[in-house]
DONUTI-648350 format. One record per residue (C-alpha): x, y, z. Coordinates in steps of 0.2 Angstrom, whole numbers, padded with zeros to 4 digits, always signed. Each point is the difference from the previous one (the first is absolute). Layout:
<recs>
XYZ...
</recs>
This chain:
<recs>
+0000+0000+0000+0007+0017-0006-0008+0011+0012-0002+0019-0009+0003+0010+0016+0017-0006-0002+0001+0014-0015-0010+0015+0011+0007+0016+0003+0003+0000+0020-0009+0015+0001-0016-0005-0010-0001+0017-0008-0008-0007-0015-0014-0002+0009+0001+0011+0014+0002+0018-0010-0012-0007-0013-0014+0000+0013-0012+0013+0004+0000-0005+0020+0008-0015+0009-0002-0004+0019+0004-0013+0012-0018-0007+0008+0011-0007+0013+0016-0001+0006+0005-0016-0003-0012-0005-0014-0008+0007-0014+0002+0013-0011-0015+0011-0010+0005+0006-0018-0008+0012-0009-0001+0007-0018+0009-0014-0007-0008-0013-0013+0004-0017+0001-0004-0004-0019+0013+0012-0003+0015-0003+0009+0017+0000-0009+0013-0015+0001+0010+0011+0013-0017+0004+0010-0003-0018-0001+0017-0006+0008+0000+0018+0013-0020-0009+0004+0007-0016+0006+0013+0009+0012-0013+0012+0006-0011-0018+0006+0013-0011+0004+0007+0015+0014-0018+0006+0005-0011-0017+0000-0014+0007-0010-0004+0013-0010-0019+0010-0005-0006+0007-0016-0015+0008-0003-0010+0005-0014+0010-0012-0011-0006-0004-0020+0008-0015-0002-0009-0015-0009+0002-0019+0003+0011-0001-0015+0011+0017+0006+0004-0010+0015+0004-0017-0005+0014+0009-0012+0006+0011+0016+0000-0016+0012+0009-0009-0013+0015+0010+0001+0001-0005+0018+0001-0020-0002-0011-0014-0006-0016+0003+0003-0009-0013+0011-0014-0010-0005-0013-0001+0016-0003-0015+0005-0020+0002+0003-0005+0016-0003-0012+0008-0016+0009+0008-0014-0007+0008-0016-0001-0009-0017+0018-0007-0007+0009+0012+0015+0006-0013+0013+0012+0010+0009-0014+0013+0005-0007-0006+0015-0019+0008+0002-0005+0007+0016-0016+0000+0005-0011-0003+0014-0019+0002-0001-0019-0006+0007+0002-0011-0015+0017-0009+0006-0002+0005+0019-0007-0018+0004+0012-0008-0007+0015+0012+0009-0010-0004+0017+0000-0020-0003+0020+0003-0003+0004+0010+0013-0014+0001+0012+0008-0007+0015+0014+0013+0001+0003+0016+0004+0005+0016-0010+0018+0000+0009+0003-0016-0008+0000+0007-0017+0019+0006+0003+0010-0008-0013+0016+0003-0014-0008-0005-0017+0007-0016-0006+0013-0002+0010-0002-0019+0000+0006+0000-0019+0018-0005-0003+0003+0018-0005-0013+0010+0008-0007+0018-0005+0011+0014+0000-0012+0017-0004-0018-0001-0001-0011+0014-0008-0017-0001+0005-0013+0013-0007-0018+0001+0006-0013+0008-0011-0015-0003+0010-0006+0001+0020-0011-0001+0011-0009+0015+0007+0012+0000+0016+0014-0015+0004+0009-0011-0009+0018+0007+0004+0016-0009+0000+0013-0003+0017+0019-0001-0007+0014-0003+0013+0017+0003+0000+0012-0016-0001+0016+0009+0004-0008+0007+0014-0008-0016+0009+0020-0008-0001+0008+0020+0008-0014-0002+0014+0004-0017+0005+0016-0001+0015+0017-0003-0005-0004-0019+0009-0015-0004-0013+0010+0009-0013+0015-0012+0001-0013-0015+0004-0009+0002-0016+0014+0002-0012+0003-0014-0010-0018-0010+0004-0007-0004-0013-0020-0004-0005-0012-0009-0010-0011+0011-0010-0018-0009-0007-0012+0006-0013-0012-0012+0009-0013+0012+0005-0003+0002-0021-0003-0020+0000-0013+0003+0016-0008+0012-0010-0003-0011-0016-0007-0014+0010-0012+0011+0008-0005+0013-0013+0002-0009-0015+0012+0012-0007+0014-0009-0012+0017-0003+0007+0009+0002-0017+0017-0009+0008+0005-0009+0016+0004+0014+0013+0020-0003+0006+0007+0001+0015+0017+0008+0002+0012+0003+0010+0008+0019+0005+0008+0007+0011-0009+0009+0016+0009+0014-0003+0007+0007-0017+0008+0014-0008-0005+0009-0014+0011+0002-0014-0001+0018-0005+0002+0008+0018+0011-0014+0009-0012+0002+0014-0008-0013+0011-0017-0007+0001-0013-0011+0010-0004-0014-0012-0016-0007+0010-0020+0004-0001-0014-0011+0006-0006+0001-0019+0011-0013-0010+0014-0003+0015-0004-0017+0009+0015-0009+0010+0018+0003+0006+0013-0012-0008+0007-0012+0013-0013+0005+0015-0013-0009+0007-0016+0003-0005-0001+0009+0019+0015+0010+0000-0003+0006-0021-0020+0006+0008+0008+0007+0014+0013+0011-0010-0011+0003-0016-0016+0006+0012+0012+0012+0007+0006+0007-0014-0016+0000-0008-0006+0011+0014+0016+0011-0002-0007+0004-0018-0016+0002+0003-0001+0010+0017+0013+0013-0007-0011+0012-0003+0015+0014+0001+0009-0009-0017-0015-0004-0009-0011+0013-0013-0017+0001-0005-0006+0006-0017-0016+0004-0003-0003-0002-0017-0010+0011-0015-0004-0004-0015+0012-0003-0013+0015+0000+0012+0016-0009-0001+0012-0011+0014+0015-0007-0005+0008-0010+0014+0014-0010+0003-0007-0017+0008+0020-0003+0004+0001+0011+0016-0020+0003+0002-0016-0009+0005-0018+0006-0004-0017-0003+0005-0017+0005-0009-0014+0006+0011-0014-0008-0003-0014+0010+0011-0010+0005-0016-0005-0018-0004-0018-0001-0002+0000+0020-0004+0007+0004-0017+0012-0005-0013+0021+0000+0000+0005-0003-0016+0018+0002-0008+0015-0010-0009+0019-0005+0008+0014-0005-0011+0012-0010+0009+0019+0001-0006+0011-0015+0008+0018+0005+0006+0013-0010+0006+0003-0015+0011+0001+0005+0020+0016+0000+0008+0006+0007+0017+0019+0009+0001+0008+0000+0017+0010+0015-0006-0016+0008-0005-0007+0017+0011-0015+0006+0006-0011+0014-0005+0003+0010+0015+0020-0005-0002+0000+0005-0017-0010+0018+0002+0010+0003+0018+0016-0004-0010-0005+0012-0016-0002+0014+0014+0016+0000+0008
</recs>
């Protein structure tokens, strides 16, 4: 995997002078950009667009033009695009994944998902593949009256809060990631499985290739058990840091959407959950393109965010 924010300008100014307004929604996650197009973007905006994800998590758009087709061009430039596993797609476009939740589907969703909670939803797209996702862009040209917005937390974050202790006793563990939940919700909703779901093996926490920084490689999404643990000791670690994700509520942003906005993520060093209050209330309808990246690894050399920015002030 050639990562393109390998070939972005450190300072981003392709982007950044371009825009009409850009702001950080919080402080460790999230940026809003304004007056930029997405269907637009030149090949250096395009590579400064990855830096800019890959150091602030996830990053807004509003008002954006960009079709279907627009989109699966600009994701291509960022890896293969990945073929969901379960989920809608337009005619002959398999690597558009349809989002839409409805009265008309709203059944089905509650026989899937009915017995848990919204907090469960916390998850990195894919990461059970071999080579997981690397940026996501999701646009949303449809709501609800009210709700229906989206949680993003910060991976870099969850590993700079933990103590030097769990720091060093994570390191090097690695987990098993399944895409089992997609074979649970075939057998129960009827939905096709179009291939077996893997299982794969990563690293609980990782470093991502463009800023060298470290990462918590776990969510209660796809993540199920510690290599070499007992089934006890893996559900005791995992619930913890589980909880470490989901309760940091001073690393995490919350967007709420209009329509015809734009995230583009980086499900390396984040985790997201969709709110699903409205259900039963209205319409949420949109399209995600999924680029894949490159296989997880961890570096014990590698730094932490809050290393890397300490060091870049000195």
């Amino acid at each position: 995997h050639k990562d393109p924010g390998k070939l972005a300008d450190p300072k981003k100014e392709s982007i950044l002078k371009a825009a009409s307004k850009v702001f950080d929604v919080t402080p460790h996650i999230g940026t809003e950009v304004h007056g930029i197009q997405l269907s637009q973007l030149t090949e250096q905006q395009k590579n400064d667009l990855a830096l800019l994800v890959a150091e602030r998590g996830v990053v807004f758009f509003r008002n954006q033009d960009i079709s279907p087709k627009q989109a699966l061009d600009l994701g291509k430039h960022y890896g293969p695009l990945h073929i969901h596993n379960i989920g809608g797609h337009p005619p002959n476009a398999p690597e558009i994944l349809t989002i839409q939740l409805d009265e008309k589907n709203f059944a089905k969703y509650r026989e899937a998902y009915g017995n848990k909670t919204a907090s469960d939803g916390w998850h990195s797209d894919i990461s059970y593949e071999l080579q997981p996702s690397s940026l996501a862009f999701l646009k949303i040209d449809t709501l609800p009256p009210v709700g229906g917005d989206t949680l993003w937390a910060s991976g870099y974050e969850a590993y700079d809060r933990l103590s030097a202790p769990w720091k060093k006793f994570v390191e090097g563990l690695e987990a098993v990631h399944s895409g089992d939940v997609h074979r649970e919700t075939a057998r129960v909703t009827g939905y096709p499985l179009r291939r077996e779901s893997p299982d794969n093996v990563h690293p609980v926490v990782r470093v991502h290739p463009v800023t060298g920084w470290k990462s918590l490689n776990v969510q209660r999404g796809f993540t199920r058990r510690i290599v070499g643990f007992t089934r006890r000791e893996s559900d005791a670690v995992l619930e913890f840091l589980y909880n470490h994700i989901e309760t940091g509520i001073d690393f995490q942003v919350r967007f709420r959407w209009t329509e015809d906005a734009v995230a583009v993520w980086d499900n390396r060093v984040t985790y997201h959950a969709a709110i699903p209050d409205y259900l039963g209330q209205g319409t949420r309808h949109g399209f995600r393109i999924t680029p894949t990246g490159e296989k997880p690894y961890f570096d014990p050399k590698a730094k932490s965010r809050r290393e890397a920015l300490a060091e870049q002030k000195k």
